[in-house]
C-alpha positions in Angstrom: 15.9 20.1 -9.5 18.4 17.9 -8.2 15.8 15.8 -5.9 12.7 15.0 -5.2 11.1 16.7 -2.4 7.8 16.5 -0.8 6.6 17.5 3.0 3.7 15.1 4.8 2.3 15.6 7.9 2.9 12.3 8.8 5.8 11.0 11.7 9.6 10.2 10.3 9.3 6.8 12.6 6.3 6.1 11.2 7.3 6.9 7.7 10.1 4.6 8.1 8.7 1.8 8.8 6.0 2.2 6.4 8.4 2.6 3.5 10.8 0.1 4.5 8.4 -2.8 4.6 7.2 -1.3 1.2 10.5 -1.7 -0.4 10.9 -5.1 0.9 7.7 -6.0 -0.3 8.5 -4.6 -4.0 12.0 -6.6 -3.9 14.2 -3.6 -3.6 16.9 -4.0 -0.8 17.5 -1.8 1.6 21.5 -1.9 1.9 21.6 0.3 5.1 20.3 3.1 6.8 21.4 5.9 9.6 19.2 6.7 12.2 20.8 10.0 12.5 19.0 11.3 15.8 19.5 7.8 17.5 23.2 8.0 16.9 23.8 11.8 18.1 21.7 10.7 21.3 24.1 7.8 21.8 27.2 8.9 20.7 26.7 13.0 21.9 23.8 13.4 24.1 22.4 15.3 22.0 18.4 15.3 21.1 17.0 16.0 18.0 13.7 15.3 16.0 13.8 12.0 13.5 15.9 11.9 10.8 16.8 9.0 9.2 18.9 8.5 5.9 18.5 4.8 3.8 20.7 3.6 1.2 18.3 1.1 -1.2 19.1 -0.9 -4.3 17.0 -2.7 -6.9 19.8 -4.9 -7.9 18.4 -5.2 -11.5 18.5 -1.8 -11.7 22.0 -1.2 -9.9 23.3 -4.0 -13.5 21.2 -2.2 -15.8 22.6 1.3 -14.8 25.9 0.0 -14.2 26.3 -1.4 -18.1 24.9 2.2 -18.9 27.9 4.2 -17.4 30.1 2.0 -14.6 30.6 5.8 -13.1 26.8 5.2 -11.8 28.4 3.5 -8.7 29.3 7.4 -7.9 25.5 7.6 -7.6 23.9 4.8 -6.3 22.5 2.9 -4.3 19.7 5.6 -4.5 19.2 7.7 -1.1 15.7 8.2 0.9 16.1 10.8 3.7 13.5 11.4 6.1 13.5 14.7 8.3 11.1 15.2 10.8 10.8 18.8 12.0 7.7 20.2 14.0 5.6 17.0 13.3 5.8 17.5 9.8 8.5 14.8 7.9 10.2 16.3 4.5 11.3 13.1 2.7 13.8 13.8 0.0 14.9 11.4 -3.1 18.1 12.4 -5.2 17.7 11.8 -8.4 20.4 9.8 -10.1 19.2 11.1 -13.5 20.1 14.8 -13.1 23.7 13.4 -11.8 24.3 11.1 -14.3 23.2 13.8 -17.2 25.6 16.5 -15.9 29.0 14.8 -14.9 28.2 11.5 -16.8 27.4 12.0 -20.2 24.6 10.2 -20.0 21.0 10.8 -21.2 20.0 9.9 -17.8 17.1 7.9 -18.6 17.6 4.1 -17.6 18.4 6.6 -13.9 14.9 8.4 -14.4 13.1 5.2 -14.6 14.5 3.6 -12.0 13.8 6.8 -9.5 10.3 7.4 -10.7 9.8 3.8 -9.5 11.2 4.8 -6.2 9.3 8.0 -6.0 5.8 5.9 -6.5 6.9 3.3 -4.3 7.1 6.0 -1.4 4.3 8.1 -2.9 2.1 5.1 -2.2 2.9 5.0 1.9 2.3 8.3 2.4 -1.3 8.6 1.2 
């Protein structure tokens, strides 16, 4: 699977906030993120349920899987992507590993630590 992928029956705003300050807190930046339904409301008019996309780093991470394969940058920073549908928020991690395994000839395993990390970080805000 090229992600990980898990549904919670917790809010995308709430989520958010939760998981941001988390990553703060564990020294991983947060390089930017896209409130997707904020934007279509204030660029189309258009409503829609929560659904935000965020672009984080650990930079010691970003050098260590950069001096792995400097084609990583096609990869990273790694994505969190929350979708709220029906009060229920699917929040999905890509996994940098599978990538880098199957167009990088790499074994994908300085990748797989990095977004197990990740995963647990977010893991632990939605319990």
């Amino acid at each position: 699977m090229y992600a990980y992928e898990k549904t919670v029956d917790l809010g995308a705003d709430q989520l958010f906030s939760k998981i941001y300050k988390r990553l703060k807190d564990e020294n991983w930046v947060v390089v930017s993120y896209i409130d997707i339904a904020e934007m279509m409301k204030k660029q189309y008019n258009i409503t829609m349920e929560p659904y935000y996309i965020m672009d984080v780093c650990y930079p010691p991470a970003a050098r260590e899987l950069l001096n792995d394969n400097y084609d990583i940058g096609a990869f990273i920073p790694c994505k969190v992507i929350l979708a709220q549908k029906d009060n229920k928020t699917k929040i999905i991690i890509p996994k940098p590993s599978v990538f880098s395994r199957e167009f990088l000839n790499s074994d994908g395993k300085i990748a797989e630590k990095y977004e197990n990390i990740i995963i647990n970080i977010v893991d632990g805000e939605i319990k």
